[in-house]
N, C-alpha and C positions, 0 to 999 in steps of 0.2 A: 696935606690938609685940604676940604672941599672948597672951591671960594666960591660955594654957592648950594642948592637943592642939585641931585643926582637924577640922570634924565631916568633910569630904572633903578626899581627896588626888586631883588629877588627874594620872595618867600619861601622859605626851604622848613616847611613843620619838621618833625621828629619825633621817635617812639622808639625806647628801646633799641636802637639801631646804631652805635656808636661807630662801627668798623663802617659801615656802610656811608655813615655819615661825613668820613673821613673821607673819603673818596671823593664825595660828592665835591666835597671844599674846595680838594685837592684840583678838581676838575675845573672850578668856578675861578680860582686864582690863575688857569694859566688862559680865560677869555681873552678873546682878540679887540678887546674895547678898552676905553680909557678908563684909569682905574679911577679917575675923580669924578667918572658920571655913573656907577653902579654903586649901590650897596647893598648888602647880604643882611638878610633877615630871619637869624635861626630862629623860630616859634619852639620850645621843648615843651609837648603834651603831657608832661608828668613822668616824665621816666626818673626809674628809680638810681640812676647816678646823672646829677648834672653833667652834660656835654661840653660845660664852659672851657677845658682843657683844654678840649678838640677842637672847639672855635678859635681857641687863642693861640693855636698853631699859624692860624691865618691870616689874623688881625693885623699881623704884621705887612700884608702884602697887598689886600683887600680889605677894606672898610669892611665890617661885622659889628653884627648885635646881638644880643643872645636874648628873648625873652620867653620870659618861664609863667606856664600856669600849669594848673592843675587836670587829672587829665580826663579832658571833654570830647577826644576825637577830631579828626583831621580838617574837617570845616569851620568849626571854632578856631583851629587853628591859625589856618590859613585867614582868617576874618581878621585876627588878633595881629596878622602881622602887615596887615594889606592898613589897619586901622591908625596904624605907628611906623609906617613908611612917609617917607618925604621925596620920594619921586613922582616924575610927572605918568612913568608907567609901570604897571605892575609884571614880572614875570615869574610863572609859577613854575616849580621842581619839586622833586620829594629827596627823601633822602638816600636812597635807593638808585638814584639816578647819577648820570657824567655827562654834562651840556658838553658838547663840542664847541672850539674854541670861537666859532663864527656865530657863534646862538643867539647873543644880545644884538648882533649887526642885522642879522636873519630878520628879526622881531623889528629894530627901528624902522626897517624899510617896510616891511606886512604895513605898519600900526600909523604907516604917512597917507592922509588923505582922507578919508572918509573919518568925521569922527564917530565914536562909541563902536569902534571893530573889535573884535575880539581874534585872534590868532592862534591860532594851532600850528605846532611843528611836526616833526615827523620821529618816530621811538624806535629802534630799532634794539635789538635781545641780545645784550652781552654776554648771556650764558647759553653759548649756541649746543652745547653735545647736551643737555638736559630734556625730555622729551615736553617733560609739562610747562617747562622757557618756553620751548618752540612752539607749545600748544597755543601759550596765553597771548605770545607775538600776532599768528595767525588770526585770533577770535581777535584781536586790535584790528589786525590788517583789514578781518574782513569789514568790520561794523564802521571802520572808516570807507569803507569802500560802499558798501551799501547806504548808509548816509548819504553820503556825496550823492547815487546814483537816483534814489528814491525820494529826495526833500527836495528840487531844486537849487542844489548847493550844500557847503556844509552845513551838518546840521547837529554833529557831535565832537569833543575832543576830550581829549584826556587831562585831566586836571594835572597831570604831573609835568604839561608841557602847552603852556597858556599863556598869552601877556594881550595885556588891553591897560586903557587910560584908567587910571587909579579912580579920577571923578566918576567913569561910568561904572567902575565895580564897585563902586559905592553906592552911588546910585539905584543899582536896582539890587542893592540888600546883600552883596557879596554872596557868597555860598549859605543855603538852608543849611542853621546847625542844628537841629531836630535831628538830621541824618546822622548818627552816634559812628556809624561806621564808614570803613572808608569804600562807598559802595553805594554808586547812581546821585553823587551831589553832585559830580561833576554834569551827570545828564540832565538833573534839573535846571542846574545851570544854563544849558544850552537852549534848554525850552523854553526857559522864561528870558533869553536875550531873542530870539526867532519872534519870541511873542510878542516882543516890543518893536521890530520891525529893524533892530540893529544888526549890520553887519559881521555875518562872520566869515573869515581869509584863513586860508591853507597857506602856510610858509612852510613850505618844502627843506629850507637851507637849516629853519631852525631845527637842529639833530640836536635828541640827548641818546643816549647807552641808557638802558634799563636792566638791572642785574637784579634780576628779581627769582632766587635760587629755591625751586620748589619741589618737594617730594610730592607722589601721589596725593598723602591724605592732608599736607596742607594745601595743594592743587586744588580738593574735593572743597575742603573747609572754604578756600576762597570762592569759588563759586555759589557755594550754600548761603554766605553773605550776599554775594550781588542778586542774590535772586531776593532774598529780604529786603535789601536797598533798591531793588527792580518792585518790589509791592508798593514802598513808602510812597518812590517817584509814580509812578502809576495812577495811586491814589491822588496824590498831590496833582496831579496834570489834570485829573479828571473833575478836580473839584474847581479847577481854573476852568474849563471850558463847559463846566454844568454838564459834560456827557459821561457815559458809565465807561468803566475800564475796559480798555482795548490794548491786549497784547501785539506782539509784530505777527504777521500771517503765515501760512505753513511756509511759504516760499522761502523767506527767510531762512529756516532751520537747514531746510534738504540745501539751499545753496552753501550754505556754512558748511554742512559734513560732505559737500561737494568740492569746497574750497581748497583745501590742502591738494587734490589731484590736478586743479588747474593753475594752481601756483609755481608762476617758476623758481627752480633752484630749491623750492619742502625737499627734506629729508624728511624720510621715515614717515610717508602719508601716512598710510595706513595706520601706524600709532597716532599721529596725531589726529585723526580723522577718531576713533575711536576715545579718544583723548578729550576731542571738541563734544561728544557724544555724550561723554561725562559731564563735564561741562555744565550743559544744556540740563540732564538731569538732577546734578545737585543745585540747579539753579530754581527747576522748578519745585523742588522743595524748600528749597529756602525759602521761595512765593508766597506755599500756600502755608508754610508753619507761619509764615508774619501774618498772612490774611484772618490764619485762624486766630492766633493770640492779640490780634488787632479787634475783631471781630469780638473776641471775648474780655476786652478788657470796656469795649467801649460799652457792653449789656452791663457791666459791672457799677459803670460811671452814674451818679445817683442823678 
């Protein structure tokens, strides 16, 4: 029993992913921290068998909660669990994910010091022989690495691997849930903590495993979305700074399909180079089909 508030809450959303989900759990109970300062926060977005089973595998060993709505998408989610935590900090995972045992330790140390930090860890691709794993690893590696190189610091992370003080992700409105899918709320997020002048810290230590196991055309599928969630955030940034939309510059693109040949230890460049190529073009469709039905829905608006 807690004899007190848990210094982190982890929010672990969910969708349809029960086997994965399990894992995740599995992963979270053998953390290297004390079990009276962490509590696990399942969000379930609507899926159609309650996970409560799965949760109560674990409840035994780590504090857990299961809370259930109806399904709005990953940012509601994650809003809905960050809004019903009783910790001093918040840390984010999906359910697709396996924190490494040192993850919560990783995060106390990032989140001492400066306050309203925000933290990013480091993801690494549990499904290594998979080409389009290794594609989506790469397109991570690179836009961390190009962030870093190009903003004066970071300047993006991955929502599946985030922890900052509860007060400040409250604060500046937690994740935009307008964003329906799970695609560029993390990046808005990033833009509007940058725009407030809040720090954001790379912690290296914090490692999760990402098993995120895909064929070609869910590959394609998910790109087609981030390029749609890439129009929303777009729009949305441009309407914060009153300037018109500006994609990232050609340099950008040719060093991404450049990236796989200067990475040490890629397999299989060339597929993933072609891979990332894809990529790029179901993204820019995805762009301009949201810009169009964006475009046509708002002439429609009386």
């Amino acid at each position: 029993m807690q004899a007190g508030p848990p210094t982190f809450s982890i929010v672990l959303p969910t969708y349809r992913r029960p086997q994965p989900l399990r894992r995740c759990l599995e992963a979270l109970s053998r953390l290297d921290y004390p079990r009276e300062r962490f509590e696990v926060l399942v969000v379930d977005d609507g899926s159609d068998e309650s996970p409560e089973p799965i949760v109560s595998e674990v409840s035994g060993t780590i504090s857990t909660r299961l809370i259930q709505q109806d399904h709005a998408g990953p940012a509601r989610a994650r809003n809905r669990g960050a809004a019903e935590a009783s910790g001093r900090f918040l840390a984010f995972t999906d359910d697709d994910c396996e924190p490494e045992t040192g993850w919560l330790k990783a995060f106390e140390v990032a989140l001492q010091g400066e306050p309203h930090t925000l933290a990013g860890g480091t993801t690494v691709d549990l499904i290594v022989n998979r080409p389009c794993s290794q594609a989506s690893q790469a397109l991570i590696d690179y836009l961390y690495a190009y962030a870093n190189q190009n903003h004066g610091g970071p300047a993006f992370f991955t929502s599946n691997n985030i922890a900052t003080e509860r007060t400040a992700f409250l604060d500046i409105g937690g994740f935009d849930p307008s964003f329906p899918l799970a695609a560029a709320e993390d990046r808005d997020l990033c833009d509007r903590w940058r725009a407030k002048g809040w720090p954001m810290r790379v912690a290296p230590d914090a490692r999760i495993g990402h098993a995120h196991d895909l064929n070609l055309g869910a590959f394609v599928r998910q790109h087609f979305n981030y390029g749609r969630g890439a129009y929303q955030f777009h729009r949305r940034r441009a309407t914060r700074s009153d300037k018109p939309i500006r994609v990232e510059p050609l340099a950008f693109y040719t060093g991404l399909l450049a990236f796989p040949f200067k990475r040490p230890g890629q397999r299989r460049r060339m597929t993933v180079a072609i891979l990332l190529l894809a990529s790029q073009l179901a993204n820019a469709a995805g762009f301009f089909h949201e810009r169009f039905h964006s475009r046509r829905s708002s002439t429609r608006t009386p």
